[in-house]
Each structure stands twice: as structure tokens, then as C-alpha cells.
C-alpha positions in Angstrom: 0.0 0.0 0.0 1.0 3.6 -0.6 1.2 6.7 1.9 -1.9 7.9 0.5 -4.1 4.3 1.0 -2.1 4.2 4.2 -3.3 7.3 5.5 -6.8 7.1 4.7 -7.2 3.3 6.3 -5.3 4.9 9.3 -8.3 7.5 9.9 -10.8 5.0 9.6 -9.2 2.4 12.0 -9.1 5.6 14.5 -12.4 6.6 14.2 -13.7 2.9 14.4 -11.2 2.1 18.0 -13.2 5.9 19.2 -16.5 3.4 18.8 -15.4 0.2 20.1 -16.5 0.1 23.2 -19.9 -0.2 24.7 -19.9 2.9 26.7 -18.9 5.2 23.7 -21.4 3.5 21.9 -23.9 4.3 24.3 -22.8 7.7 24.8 -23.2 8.2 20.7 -26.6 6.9 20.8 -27.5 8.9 23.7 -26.2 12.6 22.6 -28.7 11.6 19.0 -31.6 12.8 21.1 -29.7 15.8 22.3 -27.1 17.1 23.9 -25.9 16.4 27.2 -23.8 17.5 30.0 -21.4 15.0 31.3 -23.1 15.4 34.6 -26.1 13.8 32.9 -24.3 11.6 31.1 -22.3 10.6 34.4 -25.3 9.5 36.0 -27.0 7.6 33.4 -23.5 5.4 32.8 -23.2 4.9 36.3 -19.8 5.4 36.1 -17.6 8.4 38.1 -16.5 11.4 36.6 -13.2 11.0 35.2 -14.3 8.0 33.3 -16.9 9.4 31.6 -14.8 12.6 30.6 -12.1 10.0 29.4 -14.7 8.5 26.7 -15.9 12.0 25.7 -12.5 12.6 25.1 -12.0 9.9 22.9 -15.1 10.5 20.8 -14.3 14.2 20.7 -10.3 13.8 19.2 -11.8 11.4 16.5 -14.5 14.3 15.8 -17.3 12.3 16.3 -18.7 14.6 18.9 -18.4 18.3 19.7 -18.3 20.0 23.6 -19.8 23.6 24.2 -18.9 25.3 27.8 -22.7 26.6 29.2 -21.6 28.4 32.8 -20.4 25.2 35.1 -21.2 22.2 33.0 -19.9 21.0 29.6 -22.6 20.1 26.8 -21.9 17.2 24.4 -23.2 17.0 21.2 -23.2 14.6 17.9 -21.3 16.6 15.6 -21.3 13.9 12.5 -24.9 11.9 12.4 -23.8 9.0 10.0 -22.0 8.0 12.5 -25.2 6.0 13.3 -25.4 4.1 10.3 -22.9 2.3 11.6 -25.3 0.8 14.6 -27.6 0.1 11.8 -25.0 -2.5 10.0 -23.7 -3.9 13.7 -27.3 -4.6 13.9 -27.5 -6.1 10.4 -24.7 -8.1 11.2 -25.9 -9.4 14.5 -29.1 -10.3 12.9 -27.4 -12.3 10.3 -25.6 -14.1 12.9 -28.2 -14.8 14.8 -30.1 -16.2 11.9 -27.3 -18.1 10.7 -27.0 -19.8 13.8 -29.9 -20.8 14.2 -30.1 -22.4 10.3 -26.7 -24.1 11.7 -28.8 -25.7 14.5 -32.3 -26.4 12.8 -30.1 -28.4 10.4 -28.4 -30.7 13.2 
């Protein structure tokens, strides 16, 4: 591969590690119905603070989301929606598992 194929495969694989895991995941699918403060965020994770701002962080360096400063708390936003399209094939994928699987076992 060249530079140029190189560099472009790099950005994806970044982008994709900023997604894989469940909490980011949750936390994109979350901030699709509006944006949140990581206070709100914190509480519906369950998790403590510094946790939570280290997966915002993550999703924010790959560009997926956006943070705006309103007086003490930090808003969180989607900043690129077809992000979620990717949900739509992990689900497509899952199903065709699933279905797969179960073909495997109906034919035992």
C-alpha cells in the first residue's frame, strides 16, 4: 500500500477504535436525542467522573462529537450523524448471525 491508501485506512481504523467500546457506543446513541452535559451523562452510565470525561474525550479527538462550555457544565453534542449508520449495519450483522446460527442448529 502507498502513503496515501495508508493514511486514509489509518483515519478510519481511528475513528472505528473511538466506537469500540460499549460505553462510547452508548454515549453516541445517547447525545442523538440531544445534547448532554457530562453530569447527565455521568449518572446515566453509572460510572464516576473522570471515566466518563475519558470517553468523551476519545469521541471528541476522533471528531465524532463536539463540547460547548454553558456556565459550570460542559454540553456534548453529535457533531457527525452517520455515525449511526454504523449501529444500523452492527445490527444487520448481529441479525445475520443470529439467523445463521440458528439455520446451523435447525439443520443438526
Amino acid at each position: 500500500m502507498n502513503n496515501k491508501i495508508d493514511a486514509k485506512y489509518f483515519e478510519m481504523t481511528r475513528i472505528s477504535k473511538a466506537l469500540a467500546h460499549p460505553t462510547r457506543m452508548f454515549i453516541v446513541d445517547k447525545l442523538n436525542e440531544k445534547k448532554y452535559c457530562v453530569h447527565e451523562l455521568t449518572e446515566m452510565i453509572g460510572a464516576d467522573t473522570s471515566t466518563v470525561s475519558k470517553h468523551l474525550s476519545v469521541l471528541k479527538n476522533s471528531g465524532i462529537i463536539s463540547d460547548e462550555k454553558r456556565g459550570n457544565c460542559v454540553y456534548y453534542n453529535l457533531e457527525c450523524t452517520c455515525v449511526l449508520n454504523i449501529f444500523s449495519c452492527v445490527m444487520n450483522v448481529i441479525q445475520t448471525n443470529l439467523q445463521s446460527a440458528i439455520e446451523l442448529v435447525d439443520n443438526s
